[in-house]
C-alpha positions, 0 to 999 in steps of 0.5 A, spaced: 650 564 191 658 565 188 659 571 185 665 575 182 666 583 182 669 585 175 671 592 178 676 589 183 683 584 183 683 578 186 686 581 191 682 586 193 676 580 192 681 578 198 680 583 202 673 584 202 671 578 204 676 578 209 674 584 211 666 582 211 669 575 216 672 579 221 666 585 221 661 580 222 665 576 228 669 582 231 665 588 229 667 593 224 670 598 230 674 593 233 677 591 226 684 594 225 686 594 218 692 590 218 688 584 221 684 584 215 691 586 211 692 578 214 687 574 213 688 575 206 695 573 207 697 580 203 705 581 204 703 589 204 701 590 211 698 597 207 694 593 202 687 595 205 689 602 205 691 602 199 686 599 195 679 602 200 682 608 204 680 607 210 675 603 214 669 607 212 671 605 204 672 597 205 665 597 209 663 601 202 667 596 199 663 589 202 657 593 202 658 593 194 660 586 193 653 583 196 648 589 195 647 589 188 645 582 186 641 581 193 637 588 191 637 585 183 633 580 187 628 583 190 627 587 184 624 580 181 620 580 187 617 587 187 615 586 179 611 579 180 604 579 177 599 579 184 593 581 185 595 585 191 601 588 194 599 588 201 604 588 207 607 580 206 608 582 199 614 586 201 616 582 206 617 577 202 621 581 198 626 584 203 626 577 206 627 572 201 632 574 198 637 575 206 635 567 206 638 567 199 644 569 202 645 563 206 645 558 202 652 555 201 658 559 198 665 558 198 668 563 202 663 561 207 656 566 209 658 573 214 654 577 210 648 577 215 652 577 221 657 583 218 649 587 216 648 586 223 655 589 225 654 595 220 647 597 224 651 599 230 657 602 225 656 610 225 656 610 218 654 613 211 648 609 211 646 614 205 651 610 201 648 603 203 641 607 200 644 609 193 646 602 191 639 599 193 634 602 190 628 596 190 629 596 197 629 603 198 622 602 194 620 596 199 620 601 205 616 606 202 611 601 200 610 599 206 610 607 208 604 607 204 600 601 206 601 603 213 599 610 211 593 610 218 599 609 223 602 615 226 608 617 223 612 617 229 610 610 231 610 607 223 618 610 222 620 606 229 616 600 227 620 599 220 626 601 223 624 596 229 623 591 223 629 591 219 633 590 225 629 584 227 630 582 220 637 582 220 637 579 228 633 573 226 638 571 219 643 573 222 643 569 228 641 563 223 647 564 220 652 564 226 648 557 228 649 554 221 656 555 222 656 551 229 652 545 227 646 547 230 641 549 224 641 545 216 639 549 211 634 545 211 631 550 216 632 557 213 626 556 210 621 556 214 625 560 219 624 564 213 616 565 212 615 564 220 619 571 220 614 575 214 608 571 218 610 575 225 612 582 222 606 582 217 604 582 225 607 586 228 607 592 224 600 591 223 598 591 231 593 595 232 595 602 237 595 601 244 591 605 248 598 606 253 601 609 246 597 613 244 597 617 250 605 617 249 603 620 243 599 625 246 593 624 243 586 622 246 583 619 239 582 612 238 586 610 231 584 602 227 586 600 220 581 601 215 575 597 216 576 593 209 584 592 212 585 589 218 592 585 217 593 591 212 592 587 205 589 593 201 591 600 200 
């Protein structure tokens, strides 16, 4: 999935996917700007600087390169013609379009592993929610479909869910890169990944929870939704 950004130069594209290499390996803390200045062999030691601000900005910058074609895909998925919009419905649509992005690419495949730094990163997550608004609209489906859970144990499940996401990619990343997986397994790693997290958000409340929830009632899916295929 090569792909070019008309807004930036030649150099600062250089800069950016310099940048999404040393995040995803040292993580985005860990990274001073004049490496990234380096390894896209820019003679100015303040060309990062220059071009993005700060480190926040090139962050913002990698972010911007990869998030609007990834969420325009899964637009497409979210607009398909189904009979239900269950709980696989918008896994599937967060899902594949992360298992797009490993497919072979010129500049090699960081994203997911650069995703995964961004998730420890104290940053402006508000951003990353701007420029995606198909997945903004994938967490609030599954919001809705999961309507019955408590809130507080709903929001930790999603939020739970997206990290796991981005843990299981990426780690497939990090293994394509060393030899240890083909391309060949993504996409079974892939459905197998919407099959146990249709799963788990779907598990129905321990009694254990619910006591930490400080409620004595009993809580279930509705009767005609045990693995959450309808409203």
């Amino acid at each position: 999935m090569n792909r070019t950004v008309e807004t930036t130069s030649t150099g600062e594209t250089a800069l950016i996917l310099a940048a999404e290499r040393l995040f995803a390996e040292g993580g985005i803390e860990g990274v001073a700007l004049r490496h990234i200045n380096q390894a896209a062999n820019h003679k100015n030691i303040s060309a990062a600087h220059y071009h993005f601000g700060s480190r926040e900005g090139l962050v913002q910058a990698v972010l911007a390169y990869r998030l609007p074609e990834l969420d325009r895909r899964r637009g497409e998925l979210l607009r398909r013609n189904v009979e239900a919009k269950d709980v696989r419905f918008y896994l599937e649509a967060f899902i594949a379009p992360l298992a797009e992005e490993l497919a072979p690419r010129e500049e090699g495949n960081y994203y997911l592993r650069f995703i995964q730094q961004y998730e420890k990163y104290q940053g402006d997550y508000e951003f990353a929610r701007r420029i995606s608004p198909w997945g903004v609209e994938i967490y609030a489906g599954l919001e809705k479909l999961l309507y019955y859970i408590p809130e507080e144990v709903r929001r930790l499940r999603i939020g739970h869910l997206i990290n796991m996401i981005h843990s299981v990619l990426g780690t497939a990343e990090g293994r394509l890169e060393k030899g240890e997986l083909s391309h060949g397994d993504i996409p079974l790693i892939a459905v197998n990944a919407v099959d146990m997290f249709a799963a788990g958000l779907s598990a129905p409340l321990s009694a254990e929870t619910i006591r930490q929830l400080g409620s004595d009632r009993e809580l279930d899916a509705p009767d005609n939704s045990s693995s959450l295929m309808r409203r």
